[in-house]
C-alpha positions as CSV (number, residue, x, y, z in Angstrom):
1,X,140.5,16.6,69.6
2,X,137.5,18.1,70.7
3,X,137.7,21.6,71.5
4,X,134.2,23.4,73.7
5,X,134.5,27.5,73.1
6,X,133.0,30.3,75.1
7,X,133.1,33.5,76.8
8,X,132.1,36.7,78.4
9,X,130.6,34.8,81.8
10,X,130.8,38.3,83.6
11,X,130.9,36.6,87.3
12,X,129.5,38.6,89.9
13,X,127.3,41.3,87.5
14,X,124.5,42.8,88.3
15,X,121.3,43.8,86.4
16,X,119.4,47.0,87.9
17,X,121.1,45.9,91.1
18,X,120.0,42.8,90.9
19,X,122.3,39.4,92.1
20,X,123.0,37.0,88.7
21,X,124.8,34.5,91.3
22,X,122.1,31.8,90.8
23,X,122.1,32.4,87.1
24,X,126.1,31.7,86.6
25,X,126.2,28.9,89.3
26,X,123.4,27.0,86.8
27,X,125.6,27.7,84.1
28,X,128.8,26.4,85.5
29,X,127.1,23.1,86.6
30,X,125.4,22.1,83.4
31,X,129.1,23.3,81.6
32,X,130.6,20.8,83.8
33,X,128.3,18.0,83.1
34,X,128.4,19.5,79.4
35,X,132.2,18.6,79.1
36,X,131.6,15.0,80.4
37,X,129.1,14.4,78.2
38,X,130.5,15.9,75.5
39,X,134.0,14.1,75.9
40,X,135.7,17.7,75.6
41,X,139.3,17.4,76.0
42,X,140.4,21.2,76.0
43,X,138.1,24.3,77.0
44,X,139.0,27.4,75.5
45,X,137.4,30.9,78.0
46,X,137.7,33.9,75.3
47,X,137.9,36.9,78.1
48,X,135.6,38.4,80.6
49,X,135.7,35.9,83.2
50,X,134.7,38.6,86.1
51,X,132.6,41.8,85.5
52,X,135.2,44.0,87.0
53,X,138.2,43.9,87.4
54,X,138.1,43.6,91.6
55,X,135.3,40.6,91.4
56,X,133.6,39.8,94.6
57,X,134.7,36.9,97.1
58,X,131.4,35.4,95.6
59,X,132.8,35.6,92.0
60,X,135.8,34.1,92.9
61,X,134.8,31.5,94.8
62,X,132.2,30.6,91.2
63,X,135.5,30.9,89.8
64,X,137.8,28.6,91.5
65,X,134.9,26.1,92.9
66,X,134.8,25.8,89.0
67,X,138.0,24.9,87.8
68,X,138.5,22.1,90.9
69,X,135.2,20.5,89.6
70,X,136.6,20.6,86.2
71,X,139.4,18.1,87.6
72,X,137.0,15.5,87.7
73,X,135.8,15.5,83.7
74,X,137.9,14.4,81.1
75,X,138.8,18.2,80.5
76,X,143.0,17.7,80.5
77,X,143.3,21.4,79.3
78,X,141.9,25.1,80.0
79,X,143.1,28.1,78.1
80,X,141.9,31.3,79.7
81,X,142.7,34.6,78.7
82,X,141.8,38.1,79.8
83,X,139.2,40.1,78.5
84,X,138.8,44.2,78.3
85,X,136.4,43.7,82.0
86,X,138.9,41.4,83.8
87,X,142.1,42.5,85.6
88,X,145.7,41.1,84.6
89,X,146.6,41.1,88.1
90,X,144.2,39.2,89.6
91,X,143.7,36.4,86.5
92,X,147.6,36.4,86.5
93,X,148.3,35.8,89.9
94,X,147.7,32.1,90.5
95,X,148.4,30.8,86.9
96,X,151.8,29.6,87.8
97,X,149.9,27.1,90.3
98,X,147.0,26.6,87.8
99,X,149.8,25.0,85.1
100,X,149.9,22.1,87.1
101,X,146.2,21.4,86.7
102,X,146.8,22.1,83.1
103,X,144.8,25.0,83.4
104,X,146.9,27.8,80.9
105,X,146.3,31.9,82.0
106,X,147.3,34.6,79.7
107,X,145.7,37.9,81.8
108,X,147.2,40.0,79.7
109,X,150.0,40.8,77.0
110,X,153.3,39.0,77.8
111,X,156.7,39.8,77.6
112,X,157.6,37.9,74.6
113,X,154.9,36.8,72.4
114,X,155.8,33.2,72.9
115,X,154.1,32.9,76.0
116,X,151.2,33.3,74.3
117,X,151.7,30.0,72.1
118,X,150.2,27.1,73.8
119,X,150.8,23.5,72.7
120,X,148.0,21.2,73.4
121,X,149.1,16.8,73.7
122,X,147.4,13.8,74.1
123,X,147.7,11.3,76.6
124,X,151.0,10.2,74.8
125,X,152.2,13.4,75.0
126,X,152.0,14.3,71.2
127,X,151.0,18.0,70.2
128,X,147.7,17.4,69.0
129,X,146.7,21.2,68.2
130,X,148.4,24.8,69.0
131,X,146.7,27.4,70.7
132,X,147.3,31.4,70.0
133,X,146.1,32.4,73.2
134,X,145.8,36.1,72.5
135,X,144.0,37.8,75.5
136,X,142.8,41.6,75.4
137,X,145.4,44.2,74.1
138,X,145.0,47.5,75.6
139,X,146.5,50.6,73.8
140,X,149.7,50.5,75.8
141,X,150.7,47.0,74.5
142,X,150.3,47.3,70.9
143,X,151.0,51.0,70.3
144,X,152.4,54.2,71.4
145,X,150.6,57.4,71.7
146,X,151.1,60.1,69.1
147,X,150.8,63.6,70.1
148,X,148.3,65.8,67.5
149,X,147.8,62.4,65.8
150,X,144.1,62.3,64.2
151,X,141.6,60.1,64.7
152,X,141.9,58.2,62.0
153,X,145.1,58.2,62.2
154,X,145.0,57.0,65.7
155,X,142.1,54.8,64.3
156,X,144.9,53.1,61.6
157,X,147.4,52.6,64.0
158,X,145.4,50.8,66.5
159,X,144.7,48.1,63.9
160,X,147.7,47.5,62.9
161,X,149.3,47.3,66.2
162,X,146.4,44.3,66.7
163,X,147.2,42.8,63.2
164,X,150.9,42.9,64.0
165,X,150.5,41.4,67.0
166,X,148.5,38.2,65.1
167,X,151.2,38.7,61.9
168,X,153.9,38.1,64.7
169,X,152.4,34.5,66.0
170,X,152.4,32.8,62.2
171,X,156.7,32.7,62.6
172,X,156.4,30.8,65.3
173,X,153.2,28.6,64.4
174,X,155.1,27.0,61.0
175,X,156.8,24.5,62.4
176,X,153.2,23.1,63.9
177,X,151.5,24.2,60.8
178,X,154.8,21.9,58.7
179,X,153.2,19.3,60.8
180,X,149.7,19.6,60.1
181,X,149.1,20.5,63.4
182,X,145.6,22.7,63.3
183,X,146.1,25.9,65.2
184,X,143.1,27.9,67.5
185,X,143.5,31.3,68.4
186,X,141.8,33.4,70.7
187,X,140.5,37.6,70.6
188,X,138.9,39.4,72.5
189,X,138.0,42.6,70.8
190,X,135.4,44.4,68.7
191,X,135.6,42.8,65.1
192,X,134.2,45.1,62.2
193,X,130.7,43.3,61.3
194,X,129.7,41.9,64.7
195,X,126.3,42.8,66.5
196,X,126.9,44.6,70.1
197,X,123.9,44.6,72.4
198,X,123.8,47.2,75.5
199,X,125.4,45.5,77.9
200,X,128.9,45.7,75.9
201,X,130.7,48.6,77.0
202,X,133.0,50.3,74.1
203,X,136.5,49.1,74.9
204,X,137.7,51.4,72.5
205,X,137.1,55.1,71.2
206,X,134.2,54.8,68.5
207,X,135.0,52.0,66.0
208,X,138.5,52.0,67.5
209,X,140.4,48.3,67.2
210,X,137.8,47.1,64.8
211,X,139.9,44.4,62.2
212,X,138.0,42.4,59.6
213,X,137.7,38.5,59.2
214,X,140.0,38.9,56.4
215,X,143.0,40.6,58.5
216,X,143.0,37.2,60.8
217,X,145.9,35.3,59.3
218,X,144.9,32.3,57.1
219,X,147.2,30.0,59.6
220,X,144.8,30.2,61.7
221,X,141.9,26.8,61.5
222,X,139.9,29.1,64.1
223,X,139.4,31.6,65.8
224,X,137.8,32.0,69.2
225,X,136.4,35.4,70.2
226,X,135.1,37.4,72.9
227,X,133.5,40.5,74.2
228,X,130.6,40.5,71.9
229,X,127.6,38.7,73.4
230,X,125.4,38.0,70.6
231,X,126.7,34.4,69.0
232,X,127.6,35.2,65.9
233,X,129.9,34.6,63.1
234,X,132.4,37.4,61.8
235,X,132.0,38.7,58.4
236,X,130.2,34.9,57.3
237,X,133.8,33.6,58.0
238,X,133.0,30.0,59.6
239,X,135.8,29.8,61.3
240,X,135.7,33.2,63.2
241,X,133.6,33.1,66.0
242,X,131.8,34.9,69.0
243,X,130.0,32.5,71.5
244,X,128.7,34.9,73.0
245,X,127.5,35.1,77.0
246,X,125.9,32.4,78.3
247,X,123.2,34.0,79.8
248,X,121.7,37.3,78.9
249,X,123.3,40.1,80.7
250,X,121.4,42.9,79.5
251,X,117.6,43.8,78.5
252,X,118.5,44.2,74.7
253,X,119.7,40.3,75.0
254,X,116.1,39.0,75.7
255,X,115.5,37.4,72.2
256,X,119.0,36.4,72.2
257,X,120.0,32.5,71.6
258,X,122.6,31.7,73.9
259,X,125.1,28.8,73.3
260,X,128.3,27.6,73.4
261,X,130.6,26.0,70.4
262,X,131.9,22.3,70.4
263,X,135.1,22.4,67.9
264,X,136.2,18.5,66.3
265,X,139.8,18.8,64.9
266,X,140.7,15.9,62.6
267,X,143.6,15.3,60.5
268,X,145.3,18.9,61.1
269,X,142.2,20.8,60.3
270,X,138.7,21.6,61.7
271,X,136.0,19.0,60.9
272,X,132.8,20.0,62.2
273,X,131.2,23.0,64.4
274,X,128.0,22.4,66.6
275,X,126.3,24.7,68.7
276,X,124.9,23.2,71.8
277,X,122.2,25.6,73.5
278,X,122.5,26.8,77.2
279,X,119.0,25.9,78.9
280,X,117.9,29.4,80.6
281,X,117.0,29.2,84.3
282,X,115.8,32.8,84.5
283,X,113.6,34.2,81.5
284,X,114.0,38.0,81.0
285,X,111.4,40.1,79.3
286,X,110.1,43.2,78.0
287,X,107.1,44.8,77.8
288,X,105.8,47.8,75.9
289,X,102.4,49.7,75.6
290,X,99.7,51.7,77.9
291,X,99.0,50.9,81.3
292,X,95.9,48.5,79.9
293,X,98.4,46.8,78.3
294,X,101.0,46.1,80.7
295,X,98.3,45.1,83.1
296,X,97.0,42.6,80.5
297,X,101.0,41.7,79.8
298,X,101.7,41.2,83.6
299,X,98.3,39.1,84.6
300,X,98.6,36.5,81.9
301,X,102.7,36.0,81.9
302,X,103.4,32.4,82.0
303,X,106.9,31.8,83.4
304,X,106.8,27.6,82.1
305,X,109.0,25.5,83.5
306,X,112.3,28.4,84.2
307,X,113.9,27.8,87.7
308,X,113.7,31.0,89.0
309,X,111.2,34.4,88.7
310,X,111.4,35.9,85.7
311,X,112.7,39.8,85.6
312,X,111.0,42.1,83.5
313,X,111.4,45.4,82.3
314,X,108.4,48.3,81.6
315,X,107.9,50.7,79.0
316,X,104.7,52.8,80.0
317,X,103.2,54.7,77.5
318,X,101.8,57.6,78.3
319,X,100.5,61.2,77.8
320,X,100.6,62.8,81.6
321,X,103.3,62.1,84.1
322,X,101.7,58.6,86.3
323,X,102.8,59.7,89.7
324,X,101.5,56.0,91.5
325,X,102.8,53.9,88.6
326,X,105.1,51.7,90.7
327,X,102.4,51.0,93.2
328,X,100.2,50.2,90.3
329,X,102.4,47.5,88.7
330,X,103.0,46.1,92.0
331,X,99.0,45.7,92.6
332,X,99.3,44.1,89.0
333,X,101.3,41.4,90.3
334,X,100.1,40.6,93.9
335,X,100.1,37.0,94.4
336,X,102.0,36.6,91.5
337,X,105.8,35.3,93.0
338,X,106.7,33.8,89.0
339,X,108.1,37.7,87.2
340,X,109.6,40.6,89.4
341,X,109.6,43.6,88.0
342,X,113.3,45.5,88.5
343,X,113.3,48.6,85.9
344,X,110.1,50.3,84.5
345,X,109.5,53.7,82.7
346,X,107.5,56.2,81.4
347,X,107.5,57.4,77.7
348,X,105.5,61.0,76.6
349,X,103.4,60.0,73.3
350,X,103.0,63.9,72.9
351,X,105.8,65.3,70.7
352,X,107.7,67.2,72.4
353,X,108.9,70.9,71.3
354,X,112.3,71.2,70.5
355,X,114.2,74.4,72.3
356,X,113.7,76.3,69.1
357,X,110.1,76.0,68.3
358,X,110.1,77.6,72.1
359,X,112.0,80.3,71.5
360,X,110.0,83.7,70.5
361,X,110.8,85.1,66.8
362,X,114.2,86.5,65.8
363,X,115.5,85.1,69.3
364,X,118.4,82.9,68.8
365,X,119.5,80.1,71.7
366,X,122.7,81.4,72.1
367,X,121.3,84.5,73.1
368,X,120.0,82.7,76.6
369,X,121.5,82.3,79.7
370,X,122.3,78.3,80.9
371,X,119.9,78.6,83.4
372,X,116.8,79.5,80.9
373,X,118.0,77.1,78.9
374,X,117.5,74.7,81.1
375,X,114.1,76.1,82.3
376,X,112.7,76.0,79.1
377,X,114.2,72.2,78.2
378,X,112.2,71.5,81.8
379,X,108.9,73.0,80.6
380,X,109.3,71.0,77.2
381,X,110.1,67.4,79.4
382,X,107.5,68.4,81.7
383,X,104.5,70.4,80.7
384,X,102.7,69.4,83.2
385,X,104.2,70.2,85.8
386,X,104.7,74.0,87.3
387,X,107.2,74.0,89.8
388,X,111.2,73.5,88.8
389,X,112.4,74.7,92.1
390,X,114.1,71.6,93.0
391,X,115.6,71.2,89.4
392,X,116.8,74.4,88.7
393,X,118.6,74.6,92.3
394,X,120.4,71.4,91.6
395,X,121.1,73.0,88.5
396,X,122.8,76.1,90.2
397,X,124.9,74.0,92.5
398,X,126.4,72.1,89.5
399,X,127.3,75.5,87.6
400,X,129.1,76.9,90.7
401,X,130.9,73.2,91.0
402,X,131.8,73.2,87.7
403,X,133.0,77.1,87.8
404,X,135.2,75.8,90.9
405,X,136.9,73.1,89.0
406,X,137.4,75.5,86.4
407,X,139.2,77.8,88.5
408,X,141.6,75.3,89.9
């Protein structure tokens, strides 16, 4: 059986305000003719479908217009579980109408841990491989909330309410397993070892719900993960893997290979692995140095052969404040309709003084007031400049806000 594994699509984000619509729709057409091509008979979706949990009509619509289209491949089977970014409810609440396309939705943690096992047949109607299809656990599902625990206590029972929770399947995976069945399950969480990039928000307190390679159960022929986007194997285990996004959804994700996994399963066990590259339609960059630089970095960018404008982020280094830098990059790229620029900077070579080198002899910080302390963090940030009046009356109003909620 051959198995195609990915994740984290994020339909309907947003970079810097920015529309990714175009981005995803390229995706989900060449995965479609992908999974022709490839003769993929199940698809396995490791979390994150949506960006938020109340996705846009748009997103949606990606969504579904998807899955119809996936009717007419040789697909016969989608798994689909929830990730820490989509909402049970809204995954959830066609999946009773999706089983008769074949097309299997665990949102969320289900009532008994059964629902979770999916069996996968042939056009015979034999069992040809098991999937664990684990989605997202939230606190509430795998453990109960200890008042004055620590945090490593609260750290310890985390993981083992996730380890349970995979512990729990094997019982009800031997009889498959008896049968040399091969068995796939599916994560979506933070394992210990894996590279995060920017755009992955912490779905737990610090390392919170991190578990090792070596805490998956050895039943288990692979595992398909999601939430980090950087492709990657856990721990150098072969068989425990992130896909990773299939496009880059942050800057930090520039350099970043992205791909999706194409699984053979022969003779009850996993054969071969291949990573199949998704062609990028939009390039993202970063640039870095003075304004000669960036000029020189803007004027000769070649764009080749991508679909769409590339977007490019600006680090400006600089010793004073540049007060027309946006209208200077934008003269950098008149006539230029192949890079858009959507989020630039500027970065002070000058070291800065720290608070205390500011501070005159035997005066301590705690001896100031808020207020100079912020006065004096303002003349550090901004030597330059000479007038705070703007700053330091926001900074008023949000000491008497913060007084009022304190007194209710």
């Amino acid at each position: 059986m051959r198995v195609l594994h990915t994740s984290d699509w994020h339909l309907g984000k947003r970079l810097e305000q920015c529309e990714r619509t175009d981005e995803h729709q390229h995706f989900l057409d060449w995965l479609v003719q992908t999974i022709q091509e490839q003769q993929i008979e199940l698809l396995v979706i490791a979390g994150d479908i949506f960006d938020t949990g109340s996705p846009s009509n748009t997103a949606l619509k990606q969504y579904y217009d998807f899955l119809w289209h996936m009717r007419q491949t040789c697909c016969r089977d989608i798994v689909i579980i929830g990730g820490n970014h989509d909402s049970v409810s809204t995954l959830n609440a066609p999946k009773e109408l999706l089983r008769y396309f074949n097309v299997h939705v665990v949102g969320g943690a289900t009532a008994t841990i059964q629902e979770e096992i999916i069996p996968i047949t042939d056009k015979t109607g034999q069992v040809q491989l098991v999937v664990c299809a684990v989605p997202f656990l939230r606190d509430k599902d795998i453990r109960l909330s200890v008042p004055g625990e620590t945090y490593e206590e609260q750290e310890a029972r985390l993981k083992r309410g996730i380890c349970a929770h995979y512990e729990e399947l094997v019982q009800h995976i031997q009889p498959y397993k008896q049968q040399q069945i091969p068995v796939l399950a599916t994560g979506h969480l933070f394992a210990a070892g894996g590279s995060a990039s920017d755009s992955e928000k912490e779905i737990h307190v610090g390392n919170l719900g991190q578990i090792c390679g070596d805490q998956f159960p050895l039943e288990f022929d692979y595992v398909a993960l999601g939430h980090l986007h950087r492709p990657q194997k856990v721990n150098g285990f072969q068989h425990i893997r992130y896909s990773g996004s299939p496009i880059p959804l942050s800057f930090s994700e520039v350099e970043d290979r992205k791909i999706i996994l194409i699984l053979d399963f022969e003779e009850g066990q996993l054969k071969q692995l291949e990573e199949i590259e998704v062609p990028v339609c939009r390039k993202l960059i970063r640039f870095k140095g003075d304004l000669d630089k960036i000029r020189t970095h803007l004027t000769t960018f070649d764009n080749g052969t991508h679909t769409y404008p590339a977007w490019a982020e600006i680090q400006v280094e600089t010793e004073n404040f540049i007060h027309d830098l946006e209208n200077q990059l934008a003269g950098f790229l008149q006539d230029k309709n192949h890079l858009q620029i959507i989020f630039s900077r500027q970065t002070r070579l000058i070291a800065q003084q720290t608070l205390d080198t500011q501070l005159p002899e035997m005066q301590s910080l705690h001896e100031l007031l808020p207020k100079e302390v912020f006065r004096k963090k303002c003349e550090s940030t901004f030597p330059t400049e000479d007038n705070y009046d703007d700053l330091l009356l926001a900074f008023d109003e949000l000491m008497e806000l913060m007084h009022q909620q304190e007194g209710t």
